[in-house]
C-alpha positions in Angstrom: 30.0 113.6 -106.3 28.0 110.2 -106.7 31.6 108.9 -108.4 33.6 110.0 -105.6 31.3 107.9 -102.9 31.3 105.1 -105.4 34.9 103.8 -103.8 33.2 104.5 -100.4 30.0 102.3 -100.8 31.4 99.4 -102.2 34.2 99.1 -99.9 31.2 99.3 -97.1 29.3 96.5 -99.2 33.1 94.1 -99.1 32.9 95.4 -95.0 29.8 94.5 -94.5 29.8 91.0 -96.2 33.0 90.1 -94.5 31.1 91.2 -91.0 28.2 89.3 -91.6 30.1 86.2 -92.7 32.2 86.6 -89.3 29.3 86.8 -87.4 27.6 83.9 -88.6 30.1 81.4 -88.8 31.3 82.4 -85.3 27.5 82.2 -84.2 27.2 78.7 -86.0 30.1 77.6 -83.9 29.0 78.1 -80.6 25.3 76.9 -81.8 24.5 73.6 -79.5 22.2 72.0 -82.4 24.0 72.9 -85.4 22.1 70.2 -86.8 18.8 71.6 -86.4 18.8 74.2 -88.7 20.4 72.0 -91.6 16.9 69.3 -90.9 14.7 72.0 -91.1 16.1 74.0 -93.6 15.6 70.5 -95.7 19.3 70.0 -96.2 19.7 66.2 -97.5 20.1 63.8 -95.3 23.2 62.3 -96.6 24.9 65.6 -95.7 23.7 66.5 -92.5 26.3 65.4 -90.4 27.8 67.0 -87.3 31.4 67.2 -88.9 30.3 68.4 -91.4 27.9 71.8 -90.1 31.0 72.4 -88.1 33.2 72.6 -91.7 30.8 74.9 -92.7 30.4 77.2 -89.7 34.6 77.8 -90.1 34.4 78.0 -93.6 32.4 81.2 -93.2 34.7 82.9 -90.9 37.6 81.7 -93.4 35.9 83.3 -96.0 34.9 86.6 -93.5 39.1 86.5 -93.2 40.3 86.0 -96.8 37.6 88.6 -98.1 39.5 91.3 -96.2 43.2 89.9 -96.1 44.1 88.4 -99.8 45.2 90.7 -102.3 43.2 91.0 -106.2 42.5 89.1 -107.8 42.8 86.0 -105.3 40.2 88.2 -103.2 37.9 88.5 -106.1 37.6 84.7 -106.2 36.7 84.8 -102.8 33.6 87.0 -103.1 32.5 84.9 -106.0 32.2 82.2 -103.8 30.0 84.2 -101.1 28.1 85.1 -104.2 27.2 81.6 -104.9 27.2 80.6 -101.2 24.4 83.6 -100.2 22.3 82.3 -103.0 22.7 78.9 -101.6 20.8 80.2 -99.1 18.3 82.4 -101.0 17.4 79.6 -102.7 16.5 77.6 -99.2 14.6 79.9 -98.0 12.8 80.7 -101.0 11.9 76.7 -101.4 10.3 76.7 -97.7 8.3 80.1 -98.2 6.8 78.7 -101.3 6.0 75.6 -99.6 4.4 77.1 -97.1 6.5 75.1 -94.3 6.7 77.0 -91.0 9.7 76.2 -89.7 12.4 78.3 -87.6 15.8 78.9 -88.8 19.1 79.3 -86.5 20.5 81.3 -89.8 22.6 83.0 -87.5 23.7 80.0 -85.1 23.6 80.5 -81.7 22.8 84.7 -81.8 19.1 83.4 -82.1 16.1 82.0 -84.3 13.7 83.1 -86.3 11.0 82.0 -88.4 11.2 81.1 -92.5 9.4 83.8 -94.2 9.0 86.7 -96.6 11.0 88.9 -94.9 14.0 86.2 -94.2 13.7 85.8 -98.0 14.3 89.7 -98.8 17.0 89.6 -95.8 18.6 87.5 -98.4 18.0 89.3 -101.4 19.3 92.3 -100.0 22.9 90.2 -98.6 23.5 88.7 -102.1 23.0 92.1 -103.8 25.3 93.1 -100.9 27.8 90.7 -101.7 27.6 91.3 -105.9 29.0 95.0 -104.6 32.0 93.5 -102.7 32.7 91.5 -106.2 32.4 94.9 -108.1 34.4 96.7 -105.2 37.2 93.7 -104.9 37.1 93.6 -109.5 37.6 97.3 -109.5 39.2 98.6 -106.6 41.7 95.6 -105.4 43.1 94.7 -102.2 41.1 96.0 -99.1 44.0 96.4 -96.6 45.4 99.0 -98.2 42.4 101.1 -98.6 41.2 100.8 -95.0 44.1 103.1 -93.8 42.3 105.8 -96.1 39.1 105.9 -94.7 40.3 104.6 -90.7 37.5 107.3 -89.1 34.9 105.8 -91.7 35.9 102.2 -91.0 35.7 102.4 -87.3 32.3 103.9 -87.8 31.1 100.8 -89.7 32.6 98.4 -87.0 31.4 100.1 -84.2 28.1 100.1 -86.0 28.4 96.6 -86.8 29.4 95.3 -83.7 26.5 97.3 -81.6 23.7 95.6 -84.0 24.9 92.3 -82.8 24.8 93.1 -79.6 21.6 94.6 -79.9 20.6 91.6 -81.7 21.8 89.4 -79.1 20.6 91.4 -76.0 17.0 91.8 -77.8 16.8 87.6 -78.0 17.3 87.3 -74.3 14.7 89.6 -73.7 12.2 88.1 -75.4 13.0 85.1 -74.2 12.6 86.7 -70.2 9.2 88.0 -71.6 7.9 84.8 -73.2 8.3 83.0 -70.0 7.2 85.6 -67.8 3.9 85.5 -69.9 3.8 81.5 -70.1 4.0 81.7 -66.2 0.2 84.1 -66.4 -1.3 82.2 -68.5 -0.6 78.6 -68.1 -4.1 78.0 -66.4 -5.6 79.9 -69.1 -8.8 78.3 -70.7 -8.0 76.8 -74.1 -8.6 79.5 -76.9 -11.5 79.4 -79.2 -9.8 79.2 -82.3 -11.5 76.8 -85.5 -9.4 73.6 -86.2 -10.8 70.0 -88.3 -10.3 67.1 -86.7 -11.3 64.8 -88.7 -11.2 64.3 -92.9 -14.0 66.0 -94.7 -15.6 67.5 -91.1 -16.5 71.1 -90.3 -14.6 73.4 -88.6 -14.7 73.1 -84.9 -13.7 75.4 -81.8 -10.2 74.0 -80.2 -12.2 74.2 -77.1 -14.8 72.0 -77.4 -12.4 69.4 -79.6 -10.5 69.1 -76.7 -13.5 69.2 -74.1 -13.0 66.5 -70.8 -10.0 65.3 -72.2 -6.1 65.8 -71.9 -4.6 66.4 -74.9 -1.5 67.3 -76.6 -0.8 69.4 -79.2 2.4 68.7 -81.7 2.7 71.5 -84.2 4.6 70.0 -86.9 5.2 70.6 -90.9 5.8 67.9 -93.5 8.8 68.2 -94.6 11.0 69.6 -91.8 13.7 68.1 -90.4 13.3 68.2 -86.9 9.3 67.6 -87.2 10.5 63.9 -89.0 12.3 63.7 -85.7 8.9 63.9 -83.3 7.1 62.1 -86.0 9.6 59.0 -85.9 8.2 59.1 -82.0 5.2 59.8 -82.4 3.9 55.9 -81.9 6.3 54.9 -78.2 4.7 58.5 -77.2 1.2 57.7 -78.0 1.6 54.7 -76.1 3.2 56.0 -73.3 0.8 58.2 -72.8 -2.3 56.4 -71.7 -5.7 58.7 -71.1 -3.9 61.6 -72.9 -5.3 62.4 -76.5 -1.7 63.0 -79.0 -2.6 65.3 -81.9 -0.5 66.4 -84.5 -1.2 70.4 -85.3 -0.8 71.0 -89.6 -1.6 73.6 -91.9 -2.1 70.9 -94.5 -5.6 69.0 -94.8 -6.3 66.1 -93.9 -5.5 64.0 -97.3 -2.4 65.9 -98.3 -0.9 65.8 -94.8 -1.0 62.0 -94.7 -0.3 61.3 -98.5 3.4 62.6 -97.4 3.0 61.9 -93.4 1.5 58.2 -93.5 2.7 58.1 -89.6 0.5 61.2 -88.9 -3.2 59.1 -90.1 -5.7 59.5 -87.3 -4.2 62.4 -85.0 -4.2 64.9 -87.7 -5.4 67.8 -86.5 -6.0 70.9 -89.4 -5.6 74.5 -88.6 -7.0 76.8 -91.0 -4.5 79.9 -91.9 -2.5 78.8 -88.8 -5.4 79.2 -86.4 -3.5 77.6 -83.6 0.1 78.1 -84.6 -1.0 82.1 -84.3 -2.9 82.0 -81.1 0.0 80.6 -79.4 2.3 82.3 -81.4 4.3 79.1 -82.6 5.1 80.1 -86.1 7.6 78.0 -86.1 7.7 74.7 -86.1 8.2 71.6 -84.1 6.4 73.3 -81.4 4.1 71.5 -78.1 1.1 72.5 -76.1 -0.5 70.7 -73.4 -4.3 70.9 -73.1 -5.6 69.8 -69.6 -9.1 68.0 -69.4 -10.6 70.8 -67.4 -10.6 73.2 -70.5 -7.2 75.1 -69.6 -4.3 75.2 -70.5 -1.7 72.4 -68.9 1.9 73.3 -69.6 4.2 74.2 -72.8 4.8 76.0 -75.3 7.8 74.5 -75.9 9.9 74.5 -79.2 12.4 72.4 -80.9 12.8 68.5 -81.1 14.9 68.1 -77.8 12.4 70.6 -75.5 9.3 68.6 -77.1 11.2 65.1 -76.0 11.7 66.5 -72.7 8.3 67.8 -72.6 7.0 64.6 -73.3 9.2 63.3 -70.4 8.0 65.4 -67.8 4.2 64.7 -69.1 5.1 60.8 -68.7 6.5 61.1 -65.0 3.8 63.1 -63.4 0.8 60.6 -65.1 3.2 57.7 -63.7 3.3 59.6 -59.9 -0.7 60.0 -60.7 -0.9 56.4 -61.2 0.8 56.0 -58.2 
């Protein structure tokens, strides 16, 4: 019995890495910032280029293509290359969770983002081991084409399956996003939660609240080491002096000493959250994230999230102290 589904479950595992590669690299192609998930998945510099991200979203749908449409052993070869490709990735997300970086990942392009952590690293695990099958299957049983024409019922089963978890996928992300905003539009005026935070090198641990008490201030969430953090921390002095009267702080889950051994930009704003105090509250996990605290002790505007919403943020923040000023 277990022989006969043998042929069955690892033609599924080649189905299922071909669908998933599909998926991605056509997500990754309609992705706006295709960039941003190469910065903050700490891709090297030298490689992150626009050109570059989109060669690789097409290469995945290439290889999504050739999985299912070359003949053995040329197919074979193919699914050695996912092999090494998903542990690529394994191996990215594996760095960041050990590092402790909190950053999000658009692993998936434009069908959403999520943040880097254990559970994206077993996501992982379980799509490489996935993908080792569709080796074995490809080794063993040859060309897929064939085959499919066996099982058509089973196969349409799997597709259907597959293609209703995207969507799924896809419809949930919207929805989330409608909720997140419907809940930023309550609670905006908020007071500023009580949550313990160090603002200074060596000091005790403080209430957000009363760090923040009679003065404007805003919050950037950031992590050393992520790429599109380095981009907010590169502004970090034109916005600190463009914003007279408002108190910038940079939010990190690093102490004081170790965040500016590797952040020298970030000396004097540093603002340390113990076990993610304010990252939590908000629910910011990942990061580059913004909060605006307003001097009366509630909340003035944001969350926001991502490098190009911060700038914008920060924006907005400039024009309405400038029609103040006024």
């Amino acid at each position: 019995m277990l022989g006969a589904m043998l042929p069955e479950a690892t033609l599924a595992a080649t189905l299922v890495t071909a669908v998933v590669l599909l998926v991605s690299g056509v997500a990754k192609v309609l992705d706006r910032e295709p960039l941003a998930s190469w910065e903050a998945m700490g891709v090297p510099e030298g490689l992150r280029r626009p050109e570059l991200a989109r060669a690789h979203a097409g290469a995945e749908v290439a290889l999504g293509v050739l999985l299912l449409a070359l003949p053995a052993p040329w197919a074979t070869g193919v699914a050695v290359l996912v092999v090494l490709l998903f542990a690529a990735y394994l191996v990215l997300v594996a760095r960041l969770v050990r590092r402790g970086e909190q950053v999000s990942c658009h692993c998936f392009g434009a069908l959403g983002s999520g943040t880097v952590d254990r559970g994206t690293v077993a996501r992982n695990v379980v799509l490489l081991l996935v993908a080792g099958l569709a080796v074995l299957d490809l080794a063993v049983q040859g060309w897929v084409a064939p085959r499919l024409g066996e099982q058509a019922g089973w196969v349409l089963a799997l597709a259907a399956t597959a293609v209703v978890t995207v969507l799924v996928v896809r419809g949930s992300s919207s929805s989330v996003e409608e909720v997140d905003q419907e809940e930023l539009d309550d609670y905006l005026r908020l007071p500023i939660p009580d949550v313990p935070v160090v603002d200074e090198p060596g000091g005790e641990q403080r209430s957000l609240r009363e760090v923040a008490a009679g003065q404007a201030m805003l919050l950037l969430l950031l992590s050393s080491g992520c790429g599109s953090c380095r981009q907010v921390t590169a502004r970090l002095p034109e916005w600190v002096e463009a914003l007279p009267g408002l108190s910038v702080r940079v939010v990190s889950g690093i102490p004081h000493a170790q965040t500016v051994q590797f952040e020298p930009q970030w000396e004097g704003l540093v603002l340390y959250e113990p076990q993610a105090s304010v990252g939590r509250v908000f629910g910011l996990m990942g990061r580059p994230a913004a909060v605006l605290l307003g001097a009366d002790g509630l909340l003035a505007g944001g969350p926001v999230k991502g490098y190009r919403a911060i700038a914008q943020f920060v924006d907005d923040i400039r024009d309405e102290l400038d029609d103040a000023a006024r």
